[in-house]
C-alpha positions in Angstrom: 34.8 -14.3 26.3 32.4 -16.0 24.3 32.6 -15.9 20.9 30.8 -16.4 17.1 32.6 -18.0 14.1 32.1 -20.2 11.2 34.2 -23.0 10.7 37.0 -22.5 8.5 35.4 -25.6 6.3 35.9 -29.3 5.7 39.5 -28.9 4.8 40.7 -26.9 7.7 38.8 -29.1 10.3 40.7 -31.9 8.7 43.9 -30.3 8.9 43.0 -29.5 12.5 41.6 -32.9 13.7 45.1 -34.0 12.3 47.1 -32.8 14.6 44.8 -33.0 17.8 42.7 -35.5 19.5 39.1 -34.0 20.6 37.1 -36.0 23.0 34.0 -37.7 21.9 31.9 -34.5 23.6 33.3 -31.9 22.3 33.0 -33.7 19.0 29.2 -34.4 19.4 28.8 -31.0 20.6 30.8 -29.0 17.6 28.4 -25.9 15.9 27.3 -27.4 12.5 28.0 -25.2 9.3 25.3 -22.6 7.6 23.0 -24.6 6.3 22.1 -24.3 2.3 20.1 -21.7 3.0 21.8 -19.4 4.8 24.8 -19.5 2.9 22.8 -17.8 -0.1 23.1 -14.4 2.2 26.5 -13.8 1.3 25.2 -13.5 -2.3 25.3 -9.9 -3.7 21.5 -9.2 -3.6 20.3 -10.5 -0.4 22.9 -8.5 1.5 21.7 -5.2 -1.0 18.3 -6.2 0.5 19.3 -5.6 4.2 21.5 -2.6 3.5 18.8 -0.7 2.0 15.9 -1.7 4.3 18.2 -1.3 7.4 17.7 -5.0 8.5 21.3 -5.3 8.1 21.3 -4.4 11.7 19.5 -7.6 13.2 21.7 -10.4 13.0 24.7 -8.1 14.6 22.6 -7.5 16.9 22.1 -10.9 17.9 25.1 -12.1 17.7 26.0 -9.0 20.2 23.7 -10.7 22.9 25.3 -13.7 22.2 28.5 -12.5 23.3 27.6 -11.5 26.4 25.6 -14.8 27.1 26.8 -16.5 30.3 24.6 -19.4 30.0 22.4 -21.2 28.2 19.4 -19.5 29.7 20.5 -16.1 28.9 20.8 -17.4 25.7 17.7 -18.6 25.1 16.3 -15.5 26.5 18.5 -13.2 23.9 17.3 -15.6 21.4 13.6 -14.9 22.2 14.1 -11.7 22.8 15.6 -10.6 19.2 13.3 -13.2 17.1 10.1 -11.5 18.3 11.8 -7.7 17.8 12.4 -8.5 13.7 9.0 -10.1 13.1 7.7 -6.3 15.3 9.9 -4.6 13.6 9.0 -5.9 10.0 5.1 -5.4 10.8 5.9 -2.3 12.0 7.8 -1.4 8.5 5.2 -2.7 6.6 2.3 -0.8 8.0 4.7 2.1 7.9 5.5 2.9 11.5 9.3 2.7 12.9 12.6 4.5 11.0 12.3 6.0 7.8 13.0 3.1 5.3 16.3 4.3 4.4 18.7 4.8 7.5 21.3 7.1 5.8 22.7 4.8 3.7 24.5 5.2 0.6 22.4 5.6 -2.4 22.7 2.7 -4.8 22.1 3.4 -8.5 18.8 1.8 -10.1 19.3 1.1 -14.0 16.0 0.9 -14.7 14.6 4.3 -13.4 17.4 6.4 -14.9 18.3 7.9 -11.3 19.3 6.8 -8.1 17.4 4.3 -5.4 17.5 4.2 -1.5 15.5 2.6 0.3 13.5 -0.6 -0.2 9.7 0.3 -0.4 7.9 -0.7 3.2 5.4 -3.2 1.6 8.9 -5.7 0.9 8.9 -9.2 2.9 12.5 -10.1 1.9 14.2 -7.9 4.7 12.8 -10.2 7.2 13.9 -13.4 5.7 16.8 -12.5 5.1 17.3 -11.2 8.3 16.0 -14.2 10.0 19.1 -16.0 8.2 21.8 -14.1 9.4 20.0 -15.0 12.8 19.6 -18.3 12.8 23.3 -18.2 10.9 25.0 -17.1 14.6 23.1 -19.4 16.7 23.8 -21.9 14.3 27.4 -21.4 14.2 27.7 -20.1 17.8 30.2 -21.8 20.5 30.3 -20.4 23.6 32.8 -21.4 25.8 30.0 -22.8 28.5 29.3 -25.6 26.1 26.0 -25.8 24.6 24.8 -29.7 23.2 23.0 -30.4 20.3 19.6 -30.3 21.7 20.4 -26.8 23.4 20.9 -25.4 20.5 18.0 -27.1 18.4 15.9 -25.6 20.9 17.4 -22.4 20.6 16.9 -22.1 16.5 13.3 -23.5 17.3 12.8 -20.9 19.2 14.2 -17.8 16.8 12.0 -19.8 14.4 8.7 -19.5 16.4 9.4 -15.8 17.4 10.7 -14.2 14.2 7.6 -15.7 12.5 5.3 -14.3 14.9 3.6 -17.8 15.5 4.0 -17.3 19.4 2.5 -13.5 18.5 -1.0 -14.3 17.9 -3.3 -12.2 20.0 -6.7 -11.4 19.6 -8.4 -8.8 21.9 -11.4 -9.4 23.9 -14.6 -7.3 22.2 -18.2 -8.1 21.5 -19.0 -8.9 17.7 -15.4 -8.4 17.1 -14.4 -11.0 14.3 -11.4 -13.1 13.9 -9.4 -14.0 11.3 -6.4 -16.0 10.8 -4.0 -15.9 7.8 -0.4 -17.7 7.2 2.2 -16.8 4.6 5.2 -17.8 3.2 9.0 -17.6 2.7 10.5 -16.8 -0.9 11.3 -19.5 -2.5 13.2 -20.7 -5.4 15.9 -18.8 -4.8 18.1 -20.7 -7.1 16.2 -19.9 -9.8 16.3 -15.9 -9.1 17.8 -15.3 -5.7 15.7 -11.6 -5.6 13.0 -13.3 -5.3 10.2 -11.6 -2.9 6.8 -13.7 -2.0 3.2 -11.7 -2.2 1.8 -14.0 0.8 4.3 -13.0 3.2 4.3 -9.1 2.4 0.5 -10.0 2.6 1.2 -11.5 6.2 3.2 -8.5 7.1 1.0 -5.7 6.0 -2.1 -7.0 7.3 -1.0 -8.4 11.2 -2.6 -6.9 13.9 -5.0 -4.8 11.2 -8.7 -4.5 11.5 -11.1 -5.0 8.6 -14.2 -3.2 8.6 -17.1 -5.5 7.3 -20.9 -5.0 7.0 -20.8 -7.5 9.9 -18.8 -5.6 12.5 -15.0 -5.1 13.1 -12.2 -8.4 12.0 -9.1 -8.4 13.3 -6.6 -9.7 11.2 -3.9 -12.3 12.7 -0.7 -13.5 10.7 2.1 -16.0 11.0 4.9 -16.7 8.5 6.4 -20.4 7.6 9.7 -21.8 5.8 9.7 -23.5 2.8 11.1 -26.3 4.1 9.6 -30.2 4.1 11.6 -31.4 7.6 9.5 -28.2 9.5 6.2 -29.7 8.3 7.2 -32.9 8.9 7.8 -32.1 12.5 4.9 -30.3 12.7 5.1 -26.7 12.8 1.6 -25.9 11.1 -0.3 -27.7 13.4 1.9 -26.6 16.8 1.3 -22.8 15.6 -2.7 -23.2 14.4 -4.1 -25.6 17.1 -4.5 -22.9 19.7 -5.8 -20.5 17.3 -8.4 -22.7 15.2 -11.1 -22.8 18.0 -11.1 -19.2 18.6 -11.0 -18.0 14.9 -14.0 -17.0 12.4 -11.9 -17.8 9.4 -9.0 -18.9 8.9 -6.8 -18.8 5.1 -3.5 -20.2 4.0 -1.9 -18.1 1.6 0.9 -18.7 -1.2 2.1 -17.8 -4.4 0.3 -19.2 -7.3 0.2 -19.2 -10.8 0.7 -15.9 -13.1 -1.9 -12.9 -13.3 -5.1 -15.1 -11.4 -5.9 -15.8 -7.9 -7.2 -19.1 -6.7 -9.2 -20.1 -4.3 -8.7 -24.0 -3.9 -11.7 -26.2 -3.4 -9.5 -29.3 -2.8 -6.3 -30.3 -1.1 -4.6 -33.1 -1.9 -2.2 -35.9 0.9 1.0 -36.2 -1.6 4.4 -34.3 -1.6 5.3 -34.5 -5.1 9.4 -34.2 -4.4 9.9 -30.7 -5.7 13.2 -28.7 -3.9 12.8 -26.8 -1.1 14.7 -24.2 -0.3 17.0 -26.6 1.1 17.1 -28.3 -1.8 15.7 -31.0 -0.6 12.5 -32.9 -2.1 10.3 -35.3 -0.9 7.7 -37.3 -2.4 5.3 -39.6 -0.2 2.2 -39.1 1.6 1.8 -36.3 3.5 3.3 -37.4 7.3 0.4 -36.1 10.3 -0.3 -37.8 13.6 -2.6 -40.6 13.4 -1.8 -41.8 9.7 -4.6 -44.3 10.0 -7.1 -41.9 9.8 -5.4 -40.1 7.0 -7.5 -38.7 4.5 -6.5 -38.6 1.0 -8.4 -35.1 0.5 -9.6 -31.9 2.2 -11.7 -29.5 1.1 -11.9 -25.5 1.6 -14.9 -24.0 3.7 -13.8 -20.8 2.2 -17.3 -18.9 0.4 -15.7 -19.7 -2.8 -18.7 -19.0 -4.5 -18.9 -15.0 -3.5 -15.3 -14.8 -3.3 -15.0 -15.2 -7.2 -18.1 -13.3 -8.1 -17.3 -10.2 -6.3 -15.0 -7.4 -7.3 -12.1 -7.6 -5.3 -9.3 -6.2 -7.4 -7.4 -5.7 -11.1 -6.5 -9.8 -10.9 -9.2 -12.7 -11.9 -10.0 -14.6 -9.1 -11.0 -18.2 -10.2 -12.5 -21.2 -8.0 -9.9 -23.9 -8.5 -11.9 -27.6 -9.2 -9.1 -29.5 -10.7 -7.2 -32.3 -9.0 -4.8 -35.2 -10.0 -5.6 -38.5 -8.6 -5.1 -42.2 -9.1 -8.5 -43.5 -9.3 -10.1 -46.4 -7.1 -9.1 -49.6 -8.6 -5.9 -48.0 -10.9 -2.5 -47.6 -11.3 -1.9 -44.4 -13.5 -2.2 -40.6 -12.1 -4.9 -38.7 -14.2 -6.1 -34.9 -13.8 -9.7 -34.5 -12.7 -11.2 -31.1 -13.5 -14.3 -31.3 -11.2 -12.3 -32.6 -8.6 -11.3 -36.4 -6.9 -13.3 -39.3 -7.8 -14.3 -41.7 -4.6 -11.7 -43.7 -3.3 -8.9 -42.4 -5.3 -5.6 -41.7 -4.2 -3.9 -38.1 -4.1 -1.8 -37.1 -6.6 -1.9 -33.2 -6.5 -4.1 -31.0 -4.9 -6.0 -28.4 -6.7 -2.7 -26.2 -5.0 -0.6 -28.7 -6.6 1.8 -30.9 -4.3 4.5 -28.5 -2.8 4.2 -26.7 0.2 1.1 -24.9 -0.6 -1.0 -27.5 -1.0 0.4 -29.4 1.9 -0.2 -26.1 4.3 -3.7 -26.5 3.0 -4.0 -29.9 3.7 -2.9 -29.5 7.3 -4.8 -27.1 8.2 -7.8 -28.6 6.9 -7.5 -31.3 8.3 -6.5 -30.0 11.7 -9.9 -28.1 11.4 -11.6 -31.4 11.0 -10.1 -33.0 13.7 -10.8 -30.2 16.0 -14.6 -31.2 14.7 -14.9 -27.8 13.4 -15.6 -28.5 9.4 -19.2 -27.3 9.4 -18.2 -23.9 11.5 -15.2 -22.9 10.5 -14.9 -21.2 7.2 -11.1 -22.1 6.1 -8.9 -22.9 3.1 -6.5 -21.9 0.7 -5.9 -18.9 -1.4 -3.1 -18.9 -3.7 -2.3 -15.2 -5.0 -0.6 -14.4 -8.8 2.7 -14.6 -9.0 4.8 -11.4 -8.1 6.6 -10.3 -11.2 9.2 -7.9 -11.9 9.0 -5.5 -15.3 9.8 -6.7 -18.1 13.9 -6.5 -19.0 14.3 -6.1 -15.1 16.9 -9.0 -14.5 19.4 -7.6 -11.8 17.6 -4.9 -9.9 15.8 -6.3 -6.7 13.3 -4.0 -7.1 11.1 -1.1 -10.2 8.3 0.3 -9.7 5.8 -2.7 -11.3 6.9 -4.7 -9.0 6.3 -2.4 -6.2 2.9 -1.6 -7.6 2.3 -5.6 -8.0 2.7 -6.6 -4.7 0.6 -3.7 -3.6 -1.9 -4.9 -5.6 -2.0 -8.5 -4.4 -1.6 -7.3 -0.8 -5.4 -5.2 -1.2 -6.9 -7.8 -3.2 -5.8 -10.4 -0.4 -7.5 -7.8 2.2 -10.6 -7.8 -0.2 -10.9 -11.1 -0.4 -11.2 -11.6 2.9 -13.6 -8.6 3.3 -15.8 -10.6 1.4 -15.2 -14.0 3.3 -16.2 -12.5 6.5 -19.4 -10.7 5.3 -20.4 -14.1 3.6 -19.7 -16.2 6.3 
């Protein structure tokens, strides 16, 4: 029989390589440990999150499939198979179709709503990511007794990667003066700093998939894909494999991210710089942003967003503002300086008006991609970064109240509005 298990940890593979003598394949070809971020599951509020959204069902799943694996191809198969069923599964949650939220689970007490809670309301991104984890957990961990090499089973975490984040799940149907619009979102991140952490742009991603908006123009259709919050998947070029197929056929196309508290922003500029913060790896980088054909690198992109109508219309309870500012290092100098109206020729990319994390550098990409694919003067496309979501106030160990609920409802419509309005303008 196959089976799934984590390694008992440095120690005990110490112990145990003391007393044998592996070969140099199955050395090379040992399953690697969880990685940093999969070992925040076993924390106390990321397996609350599964339990009382029902996702705690996924990665069993998977690792069920596994088991019965005979090969690698069956295996990658499985793989596929249960990647693109969660990423269904959580659009199908969020736009309320499927299983009641709450699967007859025990009812967990909520401190701030003097009662009890069940379920997680359907609007909540976190079930999937944490979800995804536990997946990509098993494969990560998995050793089958056919063997599998290292690039077998790179291949086969790419590939829960591509299908649990619906990036292989873009489709947009054939129709006259049907519109289409393309929208990314994002992980949670910053899990260290509050591991209940849930992110607006990918419950935005979630809710609005596969949706159609109705403009004064005719019918949109709505397209989404999640990505990590990670600096090695950029690096290898995830954004650009997942939006170069799309980019051609689309209307508009917006990143999405979390931003700064109570305001949306639209960004007018995007900056070539990774300013080293920790992903959720813990990991930072700071250099120029890595693409294909650095010699033609731009130091800046700018949004073909309607950022002009966006922020005059009414689109929801949160200001909506058109970002200007940048931080470059001008032509000619040596020290970074903030620009308010944006970069000055010739300078040098400090920060984006999206800063110089992941946002910005989603941005960036796909800008740039657009350009490349020569489609800068028909394309409307940028970056919209929403408010933070935020709990209630003195809410600092249940993973969910009802202001945050009604928050990220909130930023979900406004996102839908704002887009509304991008299409009509456009």
């Amino acid at each position: 029989m196959n089976s799934l298990r984590v390694r008992l940890g440095v120690l005990g593979l110490a112990l145990l390589t003391g007393f044998t003598t592996p070969t140099a394949a199955s050395a090379a070809q040992a399953a690697p440990s969880p990685t940093v971020e999969e070992q925040r599951l076993g924390r106390a509020a990321p397996q609350e999150i599964l339990r009382r959204s029902g996702f705690d069902t996924a990665a069993p799943r998977l690792a069920r499939a596994l088991e019965g694996a005979r090969s690698y191809g069956e295996a990658r198969r499985a793989v596929s198979r249960e990647g693109a069923r969660l990423w269904q599964r959580a659009v199908d949650r969020a736009q309320g179709r499927g299983p009641a939220e709450y699967e007859g689970r025990e009812a967990l007490p909520w401190k701030g709503g003097g009662g009890r809670r069940a379920g997680l309301s359907r609007d909540d991104d976190r079930p999937l990511y944490w979800a995804r984890l536990g997946m990509t957990r098993d494969v990560r961990t998995w050793e089958p007794e056919f063997g599998l090499t290292d690039g077998q089973r790179a291949a086969l975490l790419d590939e829960l990667e591509r299908t649990s984040r619906g990036q292989d799940a873009i489709r947009y149907p054939h129709g006259k003066g049907l519109k289409r619009i393309l929208l990314t979102g994002f992980d949670p991140f910053t899990l260290d700093r509050d591991i209940r952490i849930s992110n607006p742009s990918g419950a935005t991603a979630l809710a609005l998939d596969g949706t159609v908006i109705e403009t004064a123009d005719g019918p949109a259709r709505v397209e989404t894909a999640v990505f990590p919050v990670r600096w090695q998947d950029f690096t290898e070029g995830t954004v650009e494999r997942a939006l170069r197929p799309y980019l051609p056929k689309a209307d508009l196309f917006t990143t999405v991210s979390q931003g700064r508290v109570g305001r949306f922003d639209i960004e007018r500029t995007n900056g070539a710089w990774r300013g080293g913060f920790g992903d959720n790896e813990t990991i930072g980088r700071t250099e120029t942003v890595p693409v294909s054909d650095p010699a033609s690198q731009p130091q800046w992109t700018t949004t073909t967003l309607p950022y002009a109508a966006i922020t005059a219309a009414q689109t929801g309870r949160f200001p909506v503002y058109d970002n200007t500012s940048v931080t470059e290092i001008p032509a000619g100098g040596t020290e970074s300086v903030v620009r308010p109206d944006g970069p000055t020729p010739g300078s040098t990319a400090r920060a984006g008006g999206g800063g110089d994390y992941l946002s910005n550098e989603i941005a960036y990409r796909a800008t740039l991609l657009r350009d490349r694919l020569g489609l800068h003067g028909t394309l409307p496309g940028g970056h919209v970064h929403t408010p933070v979501l935020q709990f209630a106030a003195g809410n600092t160990s249940e993973v969910t109240d009802p202001e945050f609920v009604r928050n990220r409802l909130d930023i979900i419509a406004q996102v839908r509005a704002i887009l509304k309005v991008a299409v009509e303008t456009s």
